[in-house]
DRENTORTOR-17076 format. One record per atom (N, C-alpha, C): atom name; x, y, z; residue number from 1; residue in three letters. Coordinates in steps of 0.1 Angstrom, whole numbers, plus 5000, padded with zeros to 4 digits. Layout:
REM DRENTORTOR-17076
@atomo:CA xx:X yy:Y zz:Z num:NUM residuo:ALA
...
END
This chain:
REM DRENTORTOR-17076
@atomo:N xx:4336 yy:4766 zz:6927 num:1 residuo:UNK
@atomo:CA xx:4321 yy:4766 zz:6929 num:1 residuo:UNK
@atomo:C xx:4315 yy:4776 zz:6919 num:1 residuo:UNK
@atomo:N xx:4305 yy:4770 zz:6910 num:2 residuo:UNK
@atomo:CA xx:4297 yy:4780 zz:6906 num:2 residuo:UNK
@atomo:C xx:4288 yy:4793 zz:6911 num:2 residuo:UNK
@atomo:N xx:4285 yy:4799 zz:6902 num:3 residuo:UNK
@atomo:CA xx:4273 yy:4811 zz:6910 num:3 residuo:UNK
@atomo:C xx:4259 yy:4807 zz:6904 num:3 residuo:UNK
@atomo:N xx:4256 yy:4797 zz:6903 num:4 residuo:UNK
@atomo:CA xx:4243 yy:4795 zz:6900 num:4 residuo:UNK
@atomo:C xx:4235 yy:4795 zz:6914 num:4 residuo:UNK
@atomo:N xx:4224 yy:4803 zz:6909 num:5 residuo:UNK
@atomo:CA xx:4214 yy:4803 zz:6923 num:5 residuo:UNK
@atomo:C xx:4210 yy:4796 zz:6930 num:5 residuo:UNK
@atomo:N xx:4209 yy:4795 zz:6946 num:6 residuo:UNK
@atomo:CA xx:4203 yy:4785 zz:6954 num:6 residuo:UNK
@atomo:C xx:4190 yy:4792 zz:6967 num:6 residuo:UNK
@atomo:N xx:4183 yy:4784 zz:6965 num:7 residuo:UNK
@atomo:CA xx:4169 yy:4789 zz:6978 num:7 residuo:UNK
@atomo:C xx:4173 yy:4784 zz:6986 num:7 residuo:UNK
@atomo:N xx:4168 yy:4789 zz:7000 num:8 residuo:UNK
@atomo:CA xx:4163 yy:4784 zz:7016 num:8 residuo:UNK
@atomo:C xx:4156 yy:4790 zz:7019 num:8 residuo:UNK
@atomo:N xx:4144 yy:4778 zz:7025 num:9 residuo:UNK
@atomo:CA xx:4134 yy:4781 zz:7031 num:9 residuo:UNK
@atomo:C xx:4138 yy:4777 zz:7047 num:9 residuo:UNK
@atomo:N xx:4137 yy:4792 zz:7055 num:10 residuo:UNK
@atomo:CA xx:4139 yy:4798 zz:7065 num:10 residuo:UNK
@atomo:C xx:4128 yy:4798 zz:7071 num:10 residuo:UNK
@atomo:N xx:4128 yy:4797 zz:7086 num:11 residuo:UNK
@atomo:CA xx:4115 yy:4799 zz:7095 num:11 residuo:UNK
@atomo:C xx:4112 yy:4813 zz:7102 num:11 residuo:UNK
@atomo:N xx:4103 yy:4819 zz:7099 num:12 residuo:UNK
@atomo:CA xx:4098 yy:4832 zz:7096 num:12 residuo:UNK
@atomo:C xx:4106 yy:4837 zz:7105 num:12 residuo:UNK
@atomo:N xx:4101 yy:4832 zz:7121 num:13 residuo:UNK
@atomo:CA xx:4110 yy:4842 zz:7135 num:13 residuo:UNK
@atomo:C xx:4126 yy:4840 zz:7128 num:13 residuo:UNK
@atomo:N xx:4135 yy:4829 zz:7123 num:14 residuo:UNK
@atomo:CA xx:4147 yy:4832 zz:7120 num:14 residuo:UNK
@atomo:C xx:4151 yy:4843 zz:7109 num:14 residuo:UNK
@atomo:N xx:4143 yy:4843 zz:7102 num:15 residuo:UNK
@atomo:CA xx:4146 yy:4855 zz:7094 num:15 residuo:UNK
@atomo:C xx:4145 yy:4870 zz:7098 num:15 residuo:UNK
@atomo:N xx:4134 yy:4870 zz:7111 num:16 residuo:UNK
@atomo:CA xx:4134 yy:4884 zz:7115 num:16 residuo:UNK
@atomo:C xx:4139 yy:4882 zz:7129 num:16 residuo:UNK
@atomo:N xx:4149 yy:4874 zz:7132 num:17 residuo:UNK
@atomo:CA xx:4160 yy:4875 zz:7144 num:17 residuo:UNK
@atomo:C xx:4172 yy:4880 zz:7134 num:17 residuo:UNK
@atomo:N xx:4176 yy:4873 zz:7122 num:18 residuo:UNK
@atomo:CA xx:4189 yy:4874 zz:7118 num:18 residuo:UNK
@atomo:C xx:4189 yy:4878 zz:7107 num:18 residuo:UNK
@atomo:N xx:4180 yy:4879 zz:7092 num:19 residuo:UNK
@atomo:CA xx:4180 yy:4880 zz:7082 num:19 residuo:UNK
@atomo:C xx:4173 yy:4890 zz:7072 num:19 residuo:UNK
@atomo:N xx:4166 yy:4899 zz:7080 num:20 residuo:UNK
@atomo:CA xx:4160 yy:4907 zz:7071 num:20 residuo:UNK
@atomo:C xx:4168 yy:4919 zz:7068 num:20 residuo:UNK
@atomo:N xx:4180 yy:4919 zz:7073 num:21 residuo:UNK
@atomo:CA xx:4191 yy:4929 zz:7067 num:21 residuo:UNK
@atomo:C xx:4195 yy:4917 zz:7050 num:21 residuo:UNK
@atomo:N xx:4202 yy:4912 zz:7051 num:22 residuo:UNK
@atomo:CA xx:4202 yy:4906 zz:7042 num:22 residuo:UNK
@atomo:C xx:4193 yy:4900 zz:7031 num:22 residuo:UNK
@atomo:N xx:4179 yy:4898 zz:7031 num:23 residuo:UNK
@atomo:CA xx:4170 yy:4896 zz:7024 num:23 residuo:UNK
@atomo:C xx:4155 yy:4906 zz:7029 num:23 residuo:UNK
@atomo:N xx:4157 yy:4911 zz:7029 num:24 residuo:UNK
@atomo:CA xx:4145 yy:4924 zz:7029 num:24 residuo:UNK
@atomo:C xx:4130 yy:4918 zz:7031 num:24 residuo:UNK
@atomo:N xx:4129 yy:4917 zz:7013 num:25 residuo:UNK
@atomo:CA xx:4118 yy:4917 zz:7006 num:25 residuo:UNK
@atomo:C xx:4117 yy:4896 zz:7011 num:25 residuo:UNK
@atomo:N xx:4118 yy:4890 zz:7018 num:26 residuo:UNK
@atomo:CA xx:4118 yy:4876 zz:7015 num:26 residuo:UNK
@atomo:C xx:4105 yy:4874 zz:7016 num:26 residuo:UNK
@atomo:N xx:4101 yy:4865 zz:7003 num:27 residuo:UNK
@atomo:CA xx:4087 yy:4860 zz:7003 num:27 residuo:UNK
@atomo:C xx:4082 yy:4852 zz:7012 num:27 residuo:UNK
@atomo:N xx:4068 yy:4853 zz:7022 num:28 residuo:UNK
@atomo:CA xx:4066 yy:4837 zz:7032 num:28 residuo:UNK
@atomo:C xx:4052 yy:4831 zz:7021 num:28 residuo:UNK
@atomo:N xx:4059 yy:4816 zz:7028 num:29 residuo:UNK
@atomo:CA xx:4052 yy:4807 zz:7024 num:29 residuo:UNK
@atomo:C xx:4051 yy:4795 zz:7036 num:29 residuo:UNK
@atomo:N xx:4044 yy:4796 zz:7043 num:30 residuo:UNK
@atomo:CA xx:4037 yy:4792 zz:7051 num:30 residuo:UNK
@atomo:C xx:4043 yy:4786 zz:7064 num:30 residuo:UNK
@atomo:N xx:4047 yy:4803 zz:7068 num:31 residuo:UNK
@atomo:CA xx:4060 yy:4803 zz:7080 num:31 residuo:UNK
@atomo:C xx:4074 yy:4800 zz:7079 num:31 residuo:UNK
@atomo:N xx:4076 yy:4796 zz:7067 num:32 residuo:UNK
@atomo:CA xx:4093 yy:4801 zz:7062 num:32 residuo:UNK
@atomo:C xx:4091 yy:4811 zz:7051 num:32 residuo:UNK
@atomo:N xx:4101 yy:4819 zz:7048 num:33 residuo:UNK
@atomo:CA xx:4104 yy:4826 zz:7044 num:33 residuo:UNK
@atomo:C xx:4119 yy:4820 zz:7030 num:33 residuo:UNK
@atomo:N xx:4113 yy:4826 zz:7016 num:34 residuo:UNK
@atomo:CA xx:4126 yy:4820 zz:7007 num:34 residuo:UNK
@atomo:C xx:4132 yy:4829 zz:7003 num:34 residuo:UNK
@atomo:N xx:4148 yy:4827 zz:7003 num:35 residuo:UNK
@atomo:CA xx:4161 yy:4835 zz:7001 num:35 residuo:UNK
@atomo:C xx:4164 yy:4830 zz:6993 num:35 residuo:UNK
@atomo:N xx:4171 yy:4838 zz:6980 num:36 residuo:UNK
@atomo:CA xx:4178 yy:4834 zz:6973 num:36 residuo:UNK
@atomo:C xx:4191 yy:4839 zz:6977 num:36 residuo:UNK
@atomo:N xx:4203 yy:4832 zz:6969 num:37 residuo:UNK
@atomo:CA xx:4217 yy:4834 zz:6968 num:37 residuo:UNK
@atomo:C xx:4225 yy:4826 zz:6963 num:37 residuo:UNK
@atomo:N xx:4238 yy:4825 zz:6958 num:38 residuo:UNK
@atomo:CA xx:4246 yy:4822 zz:6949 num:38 residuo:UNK
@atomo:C xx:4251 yy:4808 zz:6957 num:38 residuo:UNK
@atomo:N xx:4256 yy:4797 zz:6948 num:39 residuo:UNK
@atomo:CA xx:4263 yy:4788 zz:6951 num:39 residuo:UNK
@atomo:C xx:4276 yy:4793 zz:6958 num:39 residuo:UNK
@atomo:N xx:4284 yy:4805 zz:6952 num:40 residuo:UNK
@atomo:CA xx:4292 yy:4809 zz:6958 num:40 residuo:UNK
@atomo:C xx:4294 yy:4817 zz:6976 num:40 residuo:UNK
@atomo:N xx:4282 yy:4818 zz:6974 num:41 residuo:UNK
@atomo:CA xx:4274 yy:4826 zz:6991 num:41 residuo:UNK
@atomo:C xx:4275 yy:4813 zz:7004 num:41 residuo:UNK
@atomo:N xx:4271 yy:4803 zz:6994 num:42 residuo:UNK
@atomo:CA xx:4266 yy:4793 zz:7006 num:42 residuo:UNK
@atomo:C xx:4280 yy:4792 zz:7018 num:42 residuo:UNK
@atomo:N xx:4294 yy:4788 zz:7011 num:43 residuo:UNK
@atomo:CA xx:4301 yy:4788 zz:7023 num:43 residuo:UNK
@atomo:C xx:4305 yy:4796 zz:7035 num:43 residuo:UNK
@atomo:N xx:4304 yy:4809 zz:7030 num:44 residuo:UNK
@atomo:CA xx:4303 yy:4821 zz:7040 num:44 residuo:UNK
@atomo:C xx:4293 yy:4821 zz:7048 num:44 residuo:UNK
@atomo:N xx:4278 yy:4817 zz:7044 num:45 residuo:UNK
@atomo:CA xx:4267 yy:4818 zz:7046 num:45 residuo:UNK
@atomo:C xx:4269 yy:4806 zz:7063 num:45 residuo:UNK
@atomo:N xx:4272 yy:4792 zz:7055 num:46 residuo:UNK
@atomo:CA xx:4271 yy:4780 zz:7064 num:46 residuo:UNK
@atomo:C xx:4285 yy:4784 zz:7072 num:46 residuo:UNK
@atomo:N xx:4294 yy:4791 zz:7070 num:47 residuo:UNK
@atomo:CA xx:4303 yy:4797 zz:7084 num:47 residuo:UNK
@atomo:C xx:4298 yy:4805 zz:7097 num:47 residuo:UNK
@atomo:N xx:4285 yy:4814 zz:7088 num:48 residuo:UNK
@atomo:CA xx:4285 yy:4831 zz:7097 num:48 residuo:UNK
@atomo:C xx:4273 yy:4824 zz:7101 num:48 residuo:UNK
@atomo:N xx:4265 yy:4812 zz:7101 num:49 residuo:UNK
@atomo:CA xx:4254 yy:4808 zz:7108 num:49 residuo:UNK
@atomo:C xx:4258 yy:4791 zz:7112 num:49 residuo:UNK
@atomo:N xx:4276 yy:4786 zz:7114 num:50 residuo:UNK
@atomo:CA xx:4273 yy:4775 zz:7119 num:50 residuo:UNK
@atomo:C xx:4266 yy:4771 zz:7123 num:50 residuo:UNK
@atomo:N xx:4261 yy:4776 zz:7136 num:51 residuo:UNK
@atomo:CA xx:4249 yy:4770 zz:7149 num:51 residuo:UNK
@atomo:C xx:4240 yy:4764 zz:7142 num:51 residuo:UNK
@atomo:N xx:4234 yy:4765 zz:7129 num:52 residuo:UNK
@atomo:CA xx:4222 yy:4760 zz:7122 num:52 residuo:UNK
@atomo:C xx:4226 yy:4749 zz:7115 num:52 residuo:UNK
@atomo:N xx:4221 yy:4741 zz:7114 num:53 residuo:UNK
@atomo:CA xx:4218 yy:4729 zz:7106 num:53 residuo:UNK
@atomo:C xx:4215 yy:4729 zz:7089 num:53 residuo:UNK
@atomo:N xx:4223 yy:4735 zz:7083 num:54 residuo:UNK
@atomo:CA xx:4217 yy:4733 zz:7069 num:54 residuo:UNK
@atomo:C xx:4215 yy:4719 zz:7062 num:54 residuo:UNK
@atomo:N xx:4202 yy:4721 zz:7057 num:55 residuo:UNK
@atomo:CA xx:4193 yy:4703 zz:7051 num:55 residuo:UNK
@atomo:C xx:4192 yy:4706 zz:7039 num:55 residuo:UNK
@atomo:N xx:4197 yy:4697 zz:7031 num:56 residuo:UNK
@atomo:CA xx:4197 yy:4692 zz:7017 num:56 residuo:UNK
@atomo:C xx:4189 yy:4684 zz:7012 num:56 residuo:UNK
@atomo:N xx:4179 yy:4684 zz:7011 num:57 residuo:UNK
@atomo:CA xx:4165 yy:4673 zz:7006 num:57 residuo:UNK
@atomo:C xx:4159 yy:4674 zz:7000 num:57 residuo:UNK
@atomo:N xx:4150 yy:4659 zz:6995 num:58 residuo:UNK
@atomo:CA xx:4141 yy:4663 zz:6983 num:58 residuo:UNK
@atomo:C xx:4131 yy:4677 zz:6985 num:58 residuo:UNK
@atomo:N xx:4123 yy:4676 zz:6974 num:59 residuo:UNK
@atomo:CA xx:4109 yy:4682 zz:6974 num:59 residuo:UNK
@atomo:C xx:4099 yy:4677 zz:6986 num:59 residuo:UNK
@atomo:N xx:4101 yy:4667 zz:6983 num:60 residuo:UNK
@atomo:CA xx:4088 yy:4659 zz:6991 num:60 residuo:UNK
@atomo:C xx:4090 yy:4657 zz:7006 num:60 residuo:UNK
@atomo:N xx:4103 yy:4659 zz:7009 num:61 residuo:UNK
@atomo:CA xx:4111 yy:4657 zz:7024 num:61 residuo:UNK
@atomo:C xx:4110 yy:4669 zz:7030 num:61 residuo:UNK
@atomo:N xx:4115 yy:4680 zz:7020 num:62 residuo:UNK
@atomo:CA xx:4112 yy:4696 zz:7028 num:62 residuo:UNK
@atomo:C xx:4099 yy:4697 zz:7031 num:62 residuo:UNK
@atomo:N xx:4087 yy:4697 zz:7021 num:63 residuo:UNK
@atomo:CA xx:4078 yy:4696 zz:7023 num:63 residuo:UNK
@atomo:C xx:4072 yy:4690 zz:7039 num:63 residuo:UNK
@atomo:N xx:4074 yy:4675 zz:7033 num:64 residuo:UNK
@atomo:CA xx:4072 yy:4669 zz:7051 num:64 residuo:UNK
@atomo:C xx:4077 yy:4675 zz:7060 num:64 residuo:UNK
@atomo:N xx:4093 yy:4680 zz:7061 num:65 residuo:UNK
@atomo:CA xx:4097 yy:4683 zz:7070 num:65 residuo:UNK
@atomo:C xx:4089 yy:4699 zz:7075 num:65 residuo:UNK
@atomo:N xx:4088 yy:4711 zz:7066 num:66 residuo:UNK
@atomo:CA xx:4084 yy:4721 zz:7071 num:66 residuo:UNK
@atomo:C xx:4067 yy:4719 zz:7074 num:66 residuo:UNK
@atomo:N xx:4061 yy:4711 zz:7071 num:67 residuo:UNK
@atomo:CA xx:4045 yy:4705 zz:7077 num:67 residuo:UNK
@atomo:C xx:4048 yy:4703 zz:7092 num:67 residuo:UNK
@atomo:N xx:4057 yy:4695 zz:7095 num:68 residuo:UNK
@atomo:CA xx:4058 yy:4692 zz:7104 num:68 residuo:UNK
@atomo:C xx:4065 yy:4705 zz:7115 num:68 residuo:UNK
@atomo:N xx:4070 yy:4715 zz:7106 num:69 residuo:UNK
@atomo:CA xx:4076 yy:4728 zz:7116 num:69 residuo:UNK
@atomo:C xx:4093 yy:4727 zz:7123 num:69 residuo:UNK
@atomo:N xx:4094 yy:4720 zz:7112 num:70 residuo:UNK
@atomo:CA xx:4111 yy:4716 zz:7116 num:70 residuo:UNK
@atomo:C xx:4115 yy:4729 zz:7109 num:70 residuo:UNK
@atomo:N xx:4131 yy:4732 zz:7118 num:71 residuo:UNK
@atomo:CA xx:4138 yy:4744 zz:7117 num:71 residuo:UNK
@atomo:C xx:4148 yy:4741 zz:7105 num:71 residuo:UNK
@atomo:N xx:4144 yy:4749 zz:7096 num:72 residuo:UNK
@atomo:CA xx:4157 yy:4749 zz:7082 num:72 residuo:UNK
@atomo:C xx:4171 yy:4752 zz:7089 num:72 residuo:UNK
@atomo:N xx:4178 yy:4760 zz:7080 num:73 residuo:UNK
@atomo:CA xx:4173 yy:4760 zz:7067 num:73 residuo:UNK
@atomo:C xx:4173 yy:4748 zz:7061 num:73 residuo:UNK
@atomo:N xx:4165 yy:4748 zz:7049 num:74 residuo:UNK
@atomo:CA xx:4165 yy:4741 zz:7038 num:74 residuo:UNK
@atomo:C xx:4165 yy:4748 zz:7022 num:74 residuo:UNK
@atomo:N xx:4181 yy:4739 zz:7020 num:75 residuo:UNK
@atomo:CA xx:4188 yy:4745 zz:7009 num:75 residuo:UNK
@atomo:C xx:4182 yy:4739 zz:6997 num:75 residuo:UNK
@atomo:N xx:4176 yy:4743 zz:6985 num:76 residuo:UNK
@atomo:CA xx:4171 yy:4739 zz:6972 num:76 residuo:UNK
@atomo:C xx:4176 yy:4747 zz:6962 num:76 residuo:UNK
@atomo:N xx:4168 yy:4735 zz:6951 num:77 residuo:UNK
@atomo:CA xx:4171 yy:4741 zz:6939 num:77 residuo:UNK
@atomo:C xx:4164 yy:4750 zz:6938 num:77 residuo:UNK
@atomo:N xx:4163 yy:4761 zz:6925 num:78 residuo:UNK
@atomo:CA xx:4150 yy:4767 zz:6918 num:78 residuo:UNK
@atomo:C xx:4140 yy:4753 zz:6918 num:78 residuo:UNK
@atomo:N xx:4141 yy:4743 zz:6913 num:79 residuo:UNK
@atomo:CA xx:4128 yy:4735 zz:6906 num:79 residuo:UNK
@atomo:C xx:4128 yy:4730 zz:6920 num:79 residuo:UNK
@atomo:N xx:4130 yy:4728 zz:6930 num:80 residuo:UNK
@atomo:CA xx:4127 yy:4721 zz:6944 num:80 residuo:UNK
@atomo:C xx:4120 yy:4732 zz:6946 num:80 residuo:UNK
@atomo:N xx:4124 yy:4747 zz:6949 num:81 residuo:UNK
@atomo:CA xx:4118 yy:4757 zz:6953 num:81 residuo:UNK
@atomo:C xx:4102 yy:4756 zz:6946 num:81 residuo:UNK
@atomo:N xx:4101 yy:4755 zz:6932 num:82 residuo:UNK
@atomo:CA xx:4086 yy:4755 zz:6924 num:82 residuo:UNK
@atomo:C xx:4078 yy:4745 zz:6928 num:82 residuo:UNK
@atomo:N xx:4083 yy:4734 zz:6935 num:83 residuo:UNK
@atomo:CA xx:4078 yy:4724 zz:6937 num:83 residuo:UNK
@atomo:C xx:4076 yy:4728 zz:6956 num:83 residuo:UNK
@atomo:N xx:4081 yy:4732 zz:6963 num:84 residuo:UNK
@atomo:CA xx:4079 yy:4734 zz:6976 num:84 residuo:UNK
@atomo:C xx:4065 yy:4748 zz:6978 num:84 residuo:UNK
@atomo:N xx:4073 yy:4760 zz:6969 num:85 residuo:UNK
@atomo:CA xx:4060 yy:4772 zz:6976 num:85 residuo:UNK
@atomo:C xx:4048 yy:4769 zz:6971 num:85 residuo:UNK
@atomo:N xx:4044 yy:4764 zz:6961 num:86 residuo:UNK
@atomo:CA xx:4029 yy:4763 zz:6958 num:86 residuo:UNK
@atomo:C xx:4024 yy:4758 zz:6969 num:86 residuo:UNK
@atomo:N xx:4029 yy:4746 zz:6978 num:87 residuo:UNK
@atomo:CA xx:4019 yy:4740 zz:6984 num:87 residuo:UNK
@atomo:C xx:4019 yy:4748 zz:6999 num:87 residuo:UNK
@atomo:N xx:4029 yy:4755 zz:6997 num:88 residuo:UNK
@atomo:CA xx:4024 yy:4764 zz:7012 num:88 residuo:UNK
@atomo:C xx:4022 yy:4779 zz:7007 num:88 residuo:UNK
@atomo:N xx:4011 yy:4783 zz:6996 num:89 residuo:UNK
@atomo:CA xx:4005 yy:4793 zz:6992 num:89 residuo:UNK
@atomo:C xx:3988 yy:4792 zz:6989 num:89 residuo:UNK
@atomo:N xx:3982 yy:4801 zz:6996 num:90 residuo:UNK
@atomo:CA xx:3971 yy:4798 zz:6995 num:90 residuo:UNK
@atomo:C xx:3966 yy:4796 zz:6982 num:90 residuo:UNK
@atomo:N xx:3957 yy:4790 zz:6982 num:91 residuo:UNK
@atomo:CA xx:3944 yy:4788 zz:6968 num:91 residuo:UNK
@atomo:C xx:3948 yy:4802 zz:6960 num:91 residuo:UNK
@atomo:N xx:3940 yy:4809 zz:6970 num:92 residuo:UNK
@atomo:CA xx:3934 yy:4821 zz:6961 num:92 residuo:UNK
@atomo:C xx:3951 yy:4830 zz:6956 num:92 residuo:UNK
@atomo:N xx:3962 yy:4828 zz:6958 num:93 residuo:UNK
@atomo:CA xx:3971 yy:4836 zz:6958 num:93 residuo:UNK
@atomo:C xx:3977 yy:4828 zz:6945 num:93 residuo:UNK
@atomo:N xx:3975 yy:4816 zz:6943 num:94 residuo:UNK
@atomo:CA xx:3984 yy:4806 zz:6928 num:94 residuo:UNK
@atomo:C xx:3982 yy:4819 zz:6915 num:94 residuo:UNK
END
């Protein structure tokens, strides 16, 4: 497995039940919260959080899905990520 970087967009309460030791500084965008980390992170990652469901989807699917307030995570690319936070960032903040 490579180390090229991967996002998830987290739901805000799950990051501050389980995750702001490990991502501090995590940016929100409109009740999730995005983490970065390595392709190599993920399998330890999807061990030490079995209980959760990690989702692999388009742009357009996370999107619907987090509109609708479904629980991530949801694993992306960078260019999924560019394509996901604008639309849950205010106007005045782009």
């Amino acid at each position: 497995m490579s180390n090229n970087d991967l996002y998830a967009f987290v739901t805000d309460a799950g990051w501050q039940a389980k995750l702001t030791a490990f991502r501090p500084n995590a940016p929100l965008y409109g009740g999730y919260r995005l983490l970065v980390f390595t392709e190599s992170d993920l399998p330890s990652l999807e061990d030490e959080y079995a209980d959760e469901e990690f989702k692999y989807l388009s742009a357009s699917e996370t999107i619907e899905q987090m509109t609708s307030g479904a629980i991530g995570p949801f694993i992306c690319s960078i260019e999924q990520a560019h394509l996901v936070a604008p639309y849950f960032t205010p106007v005045g903040e782009l």
